[in-house]
C-alpha positions in Angstrom: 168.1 196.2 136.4 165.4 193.8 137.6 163.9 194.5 134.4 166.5 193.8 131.9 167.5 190.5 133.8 163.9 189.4 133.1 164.2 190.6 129.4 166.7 188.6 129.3 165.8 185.3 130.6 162.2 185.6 128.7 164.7 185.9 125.7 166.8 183.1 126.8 163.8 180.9 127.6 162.0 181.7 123.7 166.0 180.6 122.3 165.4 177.5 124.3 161.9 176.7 123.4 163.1 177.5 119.5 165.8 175.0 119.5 163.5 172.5 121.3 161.0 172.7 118.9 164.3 172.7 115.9 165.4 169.3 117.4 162.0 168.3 117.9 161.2 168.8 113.6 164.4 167.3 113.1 163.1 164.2 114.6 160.2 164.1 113.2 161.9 164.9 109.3 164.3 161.8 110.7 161.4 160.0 111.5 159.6 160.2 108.0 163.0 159.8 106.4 163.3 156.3 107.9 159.6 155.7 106.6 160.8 156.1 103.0 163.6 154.0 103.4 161.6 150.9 104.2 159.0 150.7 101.7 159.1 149.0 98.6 157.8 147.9 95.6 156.5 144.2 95.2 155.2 142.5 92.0 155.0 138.5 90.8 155.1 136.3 87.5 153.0 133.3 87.9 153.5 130.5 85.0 151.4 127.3 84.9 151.8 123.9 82.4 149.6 120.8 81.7 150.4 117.6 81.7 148.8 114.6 80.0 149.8 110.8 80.5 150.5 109.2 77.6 148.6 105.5 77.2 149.6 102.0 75.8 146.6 99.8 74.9 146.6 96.3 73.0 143.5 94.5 70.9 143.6 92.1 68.8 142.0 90.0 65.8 141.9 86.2 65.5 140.5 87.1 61.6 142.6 88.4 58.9 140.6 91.7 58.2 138.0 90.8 60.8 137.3 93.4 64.0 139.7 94.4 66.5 138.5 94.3 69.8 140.2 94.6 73.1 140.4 91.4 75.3 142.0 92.5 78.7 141.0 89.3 81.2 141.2 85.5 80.7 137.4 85.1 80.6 137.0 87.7 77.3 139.9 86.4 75.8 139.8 85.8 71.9 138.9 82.8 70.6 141.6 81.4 68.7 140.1 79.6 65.1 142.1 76.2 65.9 140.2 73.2 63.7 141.0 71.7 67.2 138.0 68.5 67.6 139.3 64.8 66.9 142.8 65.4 67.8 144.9 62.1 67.7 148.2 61.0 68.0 150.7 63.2 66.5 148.3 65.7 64.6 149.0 68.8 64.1 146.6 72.3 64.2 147.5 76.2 63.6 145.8 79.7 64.0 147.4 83.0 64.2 146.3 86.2 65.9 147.1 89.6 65.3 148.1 92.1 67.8 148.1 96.0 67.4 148.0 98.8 69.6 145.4 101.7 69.4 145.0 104.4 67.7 147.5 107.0 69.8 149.0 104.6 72.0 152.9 103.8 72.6 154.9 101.3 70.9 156.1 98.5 73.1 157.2 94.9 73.8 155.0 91.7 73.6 155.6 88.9 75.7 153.6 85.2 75.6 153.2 83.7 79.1 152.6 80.2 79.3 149.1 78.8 79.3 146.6 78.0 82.0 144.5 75.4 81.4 141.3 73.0 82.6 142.3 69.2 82.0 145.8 68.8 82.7 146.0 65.6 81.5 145.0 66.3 78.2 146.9 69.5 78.3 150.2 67.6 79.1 149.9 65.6 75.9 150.1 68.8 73.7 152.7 70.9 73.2 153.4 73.8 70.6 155.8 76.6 68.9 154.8 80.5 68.0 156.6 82.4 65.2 156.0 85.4 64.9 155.6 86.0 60.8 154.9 88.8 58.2 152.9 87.3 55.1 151.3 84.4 53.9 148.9 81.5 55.8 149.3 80.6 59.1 150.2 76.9 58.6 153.4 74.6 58.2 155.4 76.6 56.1 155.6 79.1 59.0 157.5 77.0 60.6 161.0 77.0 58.7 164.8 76.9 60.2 164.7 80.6 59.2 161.6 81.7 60.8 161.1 84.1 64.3 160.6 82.0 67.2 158.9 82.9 70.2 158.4 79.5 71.1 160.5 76.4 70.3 162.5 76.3 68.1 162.4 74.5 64.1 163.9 71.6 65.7 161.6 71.0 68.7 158.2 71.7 70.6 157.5 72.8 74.2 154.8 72.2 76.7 151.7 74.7 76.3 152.5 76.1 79.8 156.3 77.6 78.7 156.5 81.0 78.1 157.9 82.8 75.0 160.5 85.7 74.1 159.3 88.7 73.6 159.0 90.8 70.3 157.9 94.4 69.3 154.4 95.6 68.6 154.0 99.4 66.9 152.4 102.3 68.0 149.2 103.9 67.3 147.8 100.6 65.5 150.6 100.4 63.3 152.1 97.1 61.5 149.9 94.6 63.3 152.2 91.7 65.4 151.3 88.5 63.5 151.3 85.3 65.7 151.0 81.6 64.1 150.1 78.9 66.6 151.4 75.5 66.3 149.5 72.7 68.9 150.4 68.9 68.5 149.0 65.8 70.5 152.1 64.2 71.0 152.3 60.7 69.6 152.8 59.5 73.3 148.8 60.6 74.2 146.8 57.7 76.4 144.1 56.3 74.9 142.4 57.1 78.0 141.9 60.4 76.6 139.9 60.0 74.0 136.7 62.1 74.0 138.0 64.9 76.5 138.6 68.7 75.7 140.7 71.4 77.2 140.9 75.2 77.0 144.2 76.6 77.1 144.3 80.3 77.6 147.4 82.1 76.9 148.0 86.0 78.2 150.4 88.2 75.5 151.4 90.9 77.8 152.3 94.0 76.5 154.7 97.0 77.9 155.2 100.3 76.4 158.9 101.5 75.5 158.2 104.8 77.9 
């Protein structure tokens, strides 16, 4: 009897041990199943541009097929060809410019600001106009009812330090902005400036459209 009772518990302790060692696996085959679940696949696009800024530059030529040259401060600024020695009373004295962007710049918007000068005295007894023309000599005939003022009008003349309206210069050096300067000594000039000078310096600012 002894015997068999021991049979028997050796037999119920290896059906014990066996489904020990079933639950065990199981949660180990649970435990790599949970592995598999979380992993995943991973993988990217990466795209890339290049920018460039665009530019807007101005130069400009006081000769009609001389160089262009770029004239960015009041101390390079061009030299207008005025016939401007022995001004009187009531004479009267043109030049023009021409203003053009560079090669690959922007199209844009000119604007005159009014002049700065060193002898205010003799600067008060000028004054002048601007049209803004397309052919022929910059003289008189510029200067029509008709014509594109950016300063004064046909009718009347302005101090050199007013301003003018602006107007369009073309991109990458296209159609140069022709300018024709008017300057008078007004009939009203004192004698006591006979034998001074003055050098009026005018800035044409430019903006581009974008």
């Amino acid at each position: 009897m002894t015997g068999r009772r021991a049979t028997r518990r050796a037999e119920g302790g290896r059906q014990r041990f066996l489904r020990v060692r079933a639950i065990l696996a199981g949660g180990l085959v649970l435990g790599v199943g949970c592995t598999f679940t979380l992993a995943a696949w991973n993988d990217s696009e990466f795209a890339a541009g290049t920018f460039t800024a665009s530019s807007f530059q101005l130069e400009s030529s006081v000769n009609s097929g001389g160089a262009w040259l770029a004239h960015p401060t009041s101390g390079s600024g061009a030299t207008m060809a005025f016939n401007a020695a022995g001004m009187s009373p009531s004479t009267v004295n043109y030049a023009p410019i021409w203003i053009r962007t560079t090669a690959g710049s922007l199209s844009g918007t000119l604007t005159l600001q009014g002049a700065s000068n060193d002898n205010a005295a003799l600067a008060a007894a000028l004054a002048y106009r601007v049209v803004r023309y397309s052919s022929g000599t910059c003289d008189s005939s510029q200067f029509t009812a008709g014509a594109s003022y950016l300063v004064g009008t046909s009718a009347s003349k302005v101090p050199l330090t007013t301003s003018g309206a602006a107007t369009a210069v073309a991109a990458n050096s296209l159609s140069p902005t022709q300018l024709c300067f008017e300057i008078t000594m007004l009939a009203s000039a004192d004698n006591s400036l006979q034998g001074t000078n003055v050098t009026a310096t005018w800035e044409i600012r430019g903006a581009s459209d974008s």
